[in-house]
N, C-alpha and C positions, 0 to 999 in steps of 0.2 A: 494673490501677490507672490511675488517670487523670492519678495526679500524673506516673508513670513520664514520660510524653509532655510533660510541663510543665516546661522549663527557664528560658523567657525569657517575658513579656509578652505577645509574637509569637504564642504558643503558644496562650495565652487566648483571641483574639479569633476563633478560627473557633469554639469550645464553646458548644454549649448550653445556656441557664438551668441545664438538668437536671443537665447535666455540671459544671457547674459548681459547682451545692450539692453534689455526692456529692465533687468535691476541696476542697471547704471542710473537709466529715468528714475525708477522706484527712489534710490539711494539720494537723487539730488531732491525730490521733492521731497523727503525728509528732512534733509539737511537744509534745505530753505525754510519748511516751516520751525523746524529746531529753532534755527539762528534768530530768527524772526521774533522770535519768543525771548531767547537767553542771552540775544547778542553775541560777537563772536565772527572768530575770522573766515567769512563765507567765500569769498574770492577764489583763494587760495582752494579751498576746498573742491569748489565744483570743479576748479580743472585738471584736477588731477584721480576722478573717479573711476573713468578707464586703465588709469594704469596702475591704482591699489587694486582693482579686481584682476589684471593681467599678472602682476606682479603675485599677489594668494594664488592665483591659479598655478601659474607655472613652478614658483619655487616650495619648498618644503620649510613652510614656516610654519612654530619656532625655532625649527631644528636650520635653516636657512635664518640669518640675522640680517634686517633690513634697517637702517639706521637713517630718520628721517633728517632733514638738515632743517635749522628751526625748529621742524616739528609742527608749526601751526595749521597743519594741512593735512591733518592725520586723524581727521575726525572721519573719514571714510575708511581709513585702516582701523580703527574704533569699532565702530559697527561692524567689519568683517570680524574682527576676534572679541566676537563674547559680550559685550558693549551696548546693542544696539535699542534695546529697552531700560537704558542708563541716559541716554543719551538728553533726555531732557532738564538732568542734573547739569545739564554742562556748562563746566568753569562756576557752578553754584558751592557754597563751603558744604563740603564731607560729600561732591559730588562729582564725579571724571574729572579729569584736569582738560584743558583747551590745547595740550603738551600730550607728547610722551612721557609717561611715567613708569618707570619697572615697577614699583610698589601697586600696580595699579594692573599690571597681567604681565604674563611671562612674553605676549608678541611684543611686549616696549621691550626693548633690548637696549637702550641707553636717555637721562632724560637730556631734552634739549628743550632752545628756548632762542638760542642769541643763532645768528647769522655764521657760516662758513665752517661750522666745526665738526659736518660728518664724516667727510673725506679722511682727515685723518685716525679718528674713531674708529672706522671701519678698516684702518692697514692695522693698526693697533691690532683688534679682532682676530684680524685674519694672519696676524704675523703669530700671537698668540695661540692660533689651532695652530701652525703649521708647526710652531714647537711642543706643542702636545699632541703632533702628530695625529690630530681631528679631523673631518673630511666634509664641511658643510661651505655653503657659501656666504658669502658675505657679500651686502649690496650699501650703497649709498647712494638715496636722493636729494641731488643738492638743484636749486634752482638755479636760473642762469644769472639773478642778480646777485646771488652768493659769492660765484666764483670773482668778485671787484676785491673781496676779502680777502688778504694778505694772508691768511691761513691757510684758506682752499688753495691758493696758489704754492704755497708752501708744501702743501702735503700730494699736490698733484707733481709736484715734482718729483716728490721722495717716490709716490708710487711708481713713475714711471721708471725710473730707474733701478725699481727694487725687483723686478719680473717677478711680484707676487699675485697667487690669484683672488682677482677680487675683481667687480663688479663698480662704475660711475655710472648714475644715472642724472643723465643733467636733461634737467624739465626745464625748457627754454620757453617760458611762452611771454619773452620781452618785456618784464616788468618785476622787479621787487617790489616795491611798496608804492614809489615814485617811479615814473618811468626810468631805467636803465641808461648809463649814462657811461663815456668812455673806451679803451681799446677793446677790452673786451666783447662789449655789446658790439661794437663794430667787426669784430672778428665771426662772431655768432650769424651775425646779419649777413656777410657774405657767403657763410654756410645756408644760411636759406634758402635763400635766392638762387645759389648754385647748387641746388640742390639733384639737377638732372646728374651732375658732373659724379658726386662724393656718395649717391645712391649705389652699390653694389646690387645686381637681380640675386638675391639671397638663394631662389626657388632653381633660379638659372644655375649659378655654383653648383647647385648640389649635384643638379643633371649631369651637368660637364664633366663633375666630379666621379660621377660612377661610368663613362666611358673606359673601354678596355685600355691598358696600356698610354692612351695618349690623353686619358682626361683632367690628371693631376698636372699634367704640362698645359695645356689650355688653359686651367684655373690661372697657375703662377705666371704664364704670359701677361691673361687678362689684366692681372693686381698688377704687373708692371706698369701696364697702358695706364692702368686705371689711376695710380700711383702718377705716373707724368703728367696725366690728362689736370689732374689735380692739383700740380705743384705747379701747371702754366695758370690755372685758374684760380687755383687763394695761392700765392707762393708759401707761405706759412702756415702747415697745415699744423698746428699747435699742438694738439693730441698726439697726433702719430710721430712728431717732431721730438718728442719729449716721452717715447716707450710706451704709450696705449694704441690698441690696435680701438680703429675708431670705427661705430658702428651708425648707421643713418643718414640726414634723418629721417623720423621716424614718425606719425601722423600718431601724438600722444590719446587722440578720441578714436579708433578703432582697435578694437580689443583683438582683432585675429591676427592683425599687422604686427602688436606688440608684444604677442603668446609666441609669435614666430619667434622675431627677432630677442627675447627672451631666455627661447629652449636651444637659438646657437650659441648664447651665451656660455648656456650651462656645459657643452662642449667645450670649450675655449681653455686656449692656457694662457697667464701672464694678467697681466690690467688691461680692462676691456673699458672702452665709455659708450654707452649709445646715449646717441642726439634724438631728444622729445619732445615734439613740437606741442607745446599744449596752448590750450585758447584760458585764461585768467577768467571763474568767472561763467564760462561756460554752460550754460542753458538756461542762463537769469538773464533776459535781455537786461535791466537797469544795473548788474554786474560788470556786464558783457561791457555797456558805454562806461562806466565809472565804475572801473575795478581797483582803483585806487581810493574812490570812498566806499567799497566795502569789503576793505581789507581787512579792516576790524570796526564792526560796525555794531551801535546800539540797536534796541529793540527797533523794528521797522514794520510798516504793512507790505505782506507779502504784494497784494495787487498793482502798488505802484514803486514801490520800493523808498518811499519816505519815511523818513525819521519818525517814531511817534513820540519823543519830546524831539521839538524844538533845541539848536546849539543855544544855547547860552555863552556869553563874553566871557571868555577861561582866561588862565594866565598865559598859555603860550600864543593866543590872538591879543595880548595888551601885551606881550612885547615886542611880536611883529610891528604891531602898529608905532610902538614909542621908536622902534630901529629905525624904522624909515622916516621921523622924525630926524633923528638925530643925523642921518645918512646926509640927508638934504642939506644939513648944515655943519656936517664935517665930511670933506671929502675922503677925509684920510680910511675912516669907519668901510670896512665890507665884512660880509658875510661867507659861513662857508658849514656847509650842511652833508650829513653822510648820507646821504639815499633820503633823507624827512623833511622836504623842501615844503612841504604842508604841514606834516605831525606837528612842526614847530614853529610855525605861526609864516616861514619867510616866501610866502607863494609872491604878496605886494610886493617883497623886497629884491624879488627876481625879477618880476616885471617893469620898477622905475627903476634901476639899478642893474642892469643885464653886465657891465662889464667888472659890474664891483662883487658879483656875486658866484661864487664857486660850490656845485654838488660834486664830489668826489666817490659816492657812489658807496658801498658799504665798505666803507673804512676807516673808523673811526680814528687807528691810529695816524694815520696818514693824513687826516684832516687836522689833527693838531701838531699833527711834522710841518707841513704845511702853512698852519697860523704860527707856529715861530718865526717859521722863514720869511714870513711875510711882515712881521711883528719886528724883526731882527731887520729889514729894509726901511723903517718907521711909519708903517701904516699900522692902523688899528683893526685886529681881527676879533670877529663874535662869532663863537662856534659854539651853536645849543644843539645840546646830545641831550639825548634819553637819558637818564641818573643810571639807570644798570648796563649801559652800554659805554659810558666813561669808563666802565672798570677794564675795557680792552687796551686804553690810549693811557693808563698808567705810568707808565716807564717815560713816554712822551711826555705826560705832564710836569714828570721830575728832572731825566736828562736834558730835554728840546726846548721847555718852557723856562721850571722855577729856577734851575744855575744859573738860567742867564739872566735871573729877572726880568724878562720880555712881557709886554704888553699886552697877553693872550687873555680874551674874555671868555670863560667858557658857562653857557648857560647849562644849569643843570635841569632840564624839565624831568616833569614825570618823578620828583621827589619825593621821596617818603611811599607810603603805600598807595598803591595804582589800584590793588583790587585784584582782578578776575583770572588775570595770567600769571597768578602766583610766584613761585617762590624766582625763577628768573628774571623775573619785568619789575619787582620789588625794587626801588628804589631808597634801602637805607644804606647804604654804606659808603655814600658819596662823602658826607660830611666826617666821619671817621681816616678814610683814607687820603685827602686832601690836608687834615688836621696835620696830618704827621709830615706833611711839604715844606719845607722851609721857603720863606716871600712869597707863599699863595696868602691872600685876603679871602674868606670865606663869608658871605653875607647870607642872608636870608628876609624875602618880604614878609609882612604881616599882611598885605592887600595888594591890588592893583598898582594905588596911588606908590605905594615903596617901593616896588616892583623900579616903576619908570623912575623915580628920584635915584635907585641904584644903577641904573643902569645909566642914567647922565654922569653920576659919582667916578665907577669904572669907568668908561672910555678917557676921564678928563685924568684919571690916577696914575698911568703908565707903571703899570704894575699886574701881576698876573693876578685874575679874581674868579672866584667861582662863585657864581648866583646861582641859589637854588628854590627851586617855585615848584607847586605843586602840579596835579594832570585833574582840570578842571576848575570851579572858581574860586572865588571869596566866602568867606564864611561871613564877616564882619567888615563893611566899608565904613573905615575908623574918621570922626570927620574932623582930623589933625592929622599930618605928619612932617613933623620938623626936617628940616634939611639936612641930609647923611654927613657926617665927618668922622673921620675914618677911626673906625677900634671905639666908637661913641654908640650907646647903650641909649635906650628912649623910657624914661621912667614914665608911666599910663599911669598910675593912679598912685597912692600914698595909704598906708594902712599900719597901724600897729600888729597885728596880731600874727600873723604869715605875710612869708616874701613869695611870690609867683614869679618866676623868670621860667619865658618860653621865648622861642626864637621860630620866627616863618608861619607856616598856617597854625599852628600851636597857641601863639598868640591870641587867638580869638578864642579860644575854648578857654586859656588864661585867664580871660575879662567875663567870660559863661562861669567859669567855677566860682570866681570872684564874687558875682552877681547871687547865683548862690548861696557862697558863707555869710554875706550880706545880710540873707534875710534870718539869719541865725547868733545875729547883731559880732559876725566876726569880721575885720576889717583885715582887707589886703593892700600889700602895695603890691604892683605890678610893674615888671619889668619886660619891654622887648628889648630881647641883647643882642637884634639886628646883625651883628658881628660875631663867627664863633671864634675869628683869629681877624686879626689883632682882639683880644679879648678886654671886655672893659674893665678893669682888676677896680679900681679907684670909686666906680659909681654903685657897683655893685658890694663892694666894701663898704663903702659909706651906707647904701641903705640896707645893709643887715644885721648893722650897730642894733642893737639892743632888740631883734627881733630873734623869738625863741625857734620856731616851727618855719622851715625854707623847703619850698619846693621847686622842682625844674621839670617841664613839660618839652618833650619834643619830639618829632616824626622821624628819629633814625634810629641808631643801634644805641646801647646803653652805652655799649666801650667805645670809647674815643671821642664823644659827642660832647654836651651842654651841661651833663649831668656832672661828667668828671673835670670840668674845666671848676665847677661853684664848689664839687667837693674836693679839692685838692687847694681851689682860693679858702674856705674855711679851715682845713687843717693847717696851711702853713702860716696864715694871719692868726689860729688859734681865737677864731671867732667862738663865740656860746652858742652856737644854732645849730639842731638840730636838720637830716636832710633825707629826703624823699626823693628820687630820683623815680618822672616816669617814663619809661621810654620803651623800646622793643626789644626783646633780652636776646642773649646772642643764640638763635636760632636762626631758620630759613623761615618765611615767615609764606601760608599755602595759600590758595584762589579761596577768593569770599567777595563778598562785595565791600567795600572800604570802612561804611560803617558796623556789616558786623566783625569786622578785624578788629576795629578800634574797641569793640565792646567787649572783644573774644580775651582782649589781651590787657585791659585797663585804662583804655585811652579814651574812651568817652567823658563828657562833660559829668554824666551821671556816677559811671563806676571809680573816678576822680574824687568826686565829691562825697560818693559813699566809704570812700577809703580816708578819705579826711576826718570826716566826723564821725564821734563813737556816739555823741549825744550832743542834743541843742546846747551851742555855745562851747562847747569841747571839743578839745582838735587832738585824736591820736597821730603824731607822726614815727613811723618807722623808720630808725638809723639803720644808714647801709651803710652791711661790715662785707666785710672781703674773705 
């Protein structure tokens, strides 16, 4: 085997063409059986195997910085630097990350995680040597769903107009997560397709180019022609329009094609972009047909490419299913999704509902620029974002939504901790940052059933609300839930001896700890405070009269959360209770799977309970001081 020999970059450049497609093979039946086993974003992966081997070959990396966009596709840059007998750690806790990480080898050169942020990264970089007077190059691979983000677009600007040298590498291969949607892709698409027109003969140039006397005038004829031939055929030729000299396209699976086009690179002055036609997915046929179910995909059988567990009914399919409920019987209700018309349950609610339903493509802020203006006309908008990806559409949330008090529902999926894609895809600081909004209502379910009663609540509120729900199911289907009224608190059970307030999935480990002290004859009351703004001051005051030891359970950050709402209502009512705050302290929180995080960090029902009790029937609680 040819990978055996392939540890570093170093390793690459003495192989030939030949040798090099049979360890592309080698590299992807690794990566499939890896995936297969760890889970993990395989897609993405296989299509871009040829041009992380093109890419180590031609350029001089680390001393060359390549800056992945996302990043989730970088597990074949992995295995080329040092990695590749790691690689069955992957995304496991104290094992590679599924990410770039610098702490993790010197080829990560920045960590990534969220959509559109290489582009600029890499002028940063490269504006950085040119004032330290450095001499390396600087690359960026951004995919072509990327470029819908308001950032790539931003920093594709500044580059062109900055004639610095640096390197774009846009991997077009028609699809972010959901299929590609918008000017862009359509801009891309007639790059394809006119492909005979925007092709340069690279090999021809050069020829022309060493004729005596008349071959540098040939060349600059030709780029004339070639130049009109292309402004009769896309008249907007956006790259070259806006200061990149544009390269392809480029057939992303031939590795001599893109060693070529590459090494004229490295020649080149100013902002260069080459076009990379890649296939999503690419030598898994079950990939290949549904490269959007394995994007990020659980354990599977390599053979046929099925699940080996079975989905289970999660929260973002029970509230697909309750939207299109309520859709049918309020006309006003639409939807509006950033590139996760699946991730987030609304695949139903595009197909009975095609005029009422908007993907905007990766943009988060834009989708909730978007739900104002639509909010602000009197329809009712629900836009469920990923919890770590609301933190790009901030400013939106405050300037576009909460001044105006508009009607904006934003679901928060994917809250609290996700598990495997660590410290970026972490979902706690949704509830912290929202806290601090003035007229956002922030809720949170304990089950399915509160899930959908909240979400009939919002739509009828006319008020901006954020529901946040976990990425996966129920822990506990509680068999009550009273009817939501708003800043109203759900007292579960009655106890003398400790108060338990948790809020959203917390709540069920709430009634688990409960169960517990129980048998240790300690009685709790239990509280869901359902609400973390409008907070329930009056319910949660009245049942902590005369209770010594109070505790608060919940799935975000310690600051800004559930914890400091009960210890700031105890000091200023000058309550006697004692309080325990459990939650996730203000770190980055790293890939693991969700229950050993919860265990790593104190949030299991067990490490809960052993912090509770010193002895049968005795409850030590620790006050938190500042």
């Amino acid at each position: 085997m040819i990978l055996e020999k392939v540890d570093y970059p170093e390793d690459l450049k003495p192989l030939r063409i030949e040798d090099k497609e049979i360890l592309a093979q080698e590299i992807r039946k690794k990566i499939i059986n890896t995936v297969s086993e760890t889970g993990g974003h395989l897609a993405s992966n296989l299509g871009v195997v040829e041009l992380t081997i093109a890419l180590h070959s031609v350029f001089n990396t680390p001393l060359d910085k390549v800056i992945w966009d996302v990043g989730h596709q970088t597990y074949v840059h992995k295995i080329l630097t040092g990695r590749k007998n790691k690689l069955d750690s992957l995304r496991k806790m104290n094992g590679i990350a599924g990410f770039p990480k610098t702490t993790e080898s010197v080829y990560d050169n920045f960590n990534t995680g969220h959509s559109s942020t290489s582009i600029s990264i890499a002028l940063g970089m490269a504006r950085a040597r040119d004032i330290k007077c450095e001499n390396n190059k600087i690359i960026a691979v951004i995919g072509d769903g990327a470029l819908t983000g308001g950032m790539a677009l931003e920093a594709l600007n500044d580059v062109g107009s900055s004639n610095t040298n640096m390197i774009v590498i846009l991997n077009d291969n028609e699809m972010s997560i959901s299929k590609n949607v918008g000017g862009i892709s359509m801009m891309l698409s007639k790059l394809r397709t006119k492909s005979i027109y925007v092709n340069t003969s690279l090999k021809g140039k050069k020829l022309i180019g060493k004729i005596p006397f008349v071959g540098k005038k040939v060349v600059k004829l030709v780029q004339r022609a070639k130049r009109g031939i292309k402004q009769l055929v896309i008249p907007k030729m956006y790259f070259e329009d806006i200061g990149f000299r544009y390269l392809g396209p480029v057939d992303g699976h031939n590795i001599e094609k893109l060693e070529n086009i590459f090494n004229i690179c490295k020649d080149q002055e100013g902002p260069i972009l080459v076009h990379v036609l890649t296939k999503k997915g690419k030598g898994y046929k079950p990939a290949e047909i549904n490269p959007d179910k394995f994007h990020s995909t659980s354990k599977f059988n390599v053979e046929n490419g099925e699940k080996i567990s079975k989905g289970k009914k999660d929260y973002s399919k029970v509230f697909g299913e309750k939207l299109v409920q309520i859709a049918k019987e309020n006309s006003k209700v639409i939807a509006i999704t950033a590139a996760m018309k699946d991730g987030t349950g609304l695949t139903e609610f595009a197909k009975k509902y095609p005029t009422r339903f908007f993907d905007v493509g990766i943009a988060e802020q834009h989708a909730v620029g978007l739900a104002a203006g639509v909010a602000k006309a009197g329809l009712v908008p629900v836009v469920p974002l990923y919890s770590s990806f609301i933190q790009r559409a901030y400013d939106q949330l405050v300037h576009d939504v909460a001044i105006q008090n508009l009607p904006v529902i934003i679901c928060s999926d994917r809250s609290g901790i996700v598990g495997n894609d660590g410290e970026t895809h972490q979902g706690l600081l949704d509830m912290a940052f929202t806290n601090t909004i003035p007229n956002f209502h922030i809720m949170a379910p304990k089950d399915f059933t509160e899930l959908e009663k909240m979400l009939d609540f919002a739509v009828k509120l006319n008020k901006p609300v954020l529901i946040r729900y976990p990425r996966g199911g129920e822990e506990i289907s509680f068999k009550e839930c009273k009817e939501i009224e708003c800043g109203k608190a759900e007292v579960l059970q009655e106890g003398n001896d400790i108060a338990i307030i948790a809020i959203g999935k917390m709540v069920s480990k709430a009634i688990k700890v409960s169960e517990k002290l129980k048998e240790d004859g300690i009685n709790s009351t239990v509280i869901n405070a359902r609400f973390l703004k409008p907070f329930d001051e009056d319910t949660i005051i009245r049942k902590l009269v005369g209770i010594k030891q109070v505790i608060t359970i919940e799935d975000g950050t310690i600051i800004g959360g559930l914890g400091e709402k009960v210890e700031n209502l105890i000091f200023e009512n000058k309550l006697n209770s004692e309080l325990k705050k459990f939650a996730y302290p203000d770190e980055f929180v790293k890939h693991g799977n969700v229950d050993e995080i919860e265990e790593k960090y104190g949030l299991d029902v067990g490490s809960i309970v052993k912090c509770l009790k010193k002895q049968e029937k005795n409850i030590k609680i620790v006050k938190t001081n500042y």
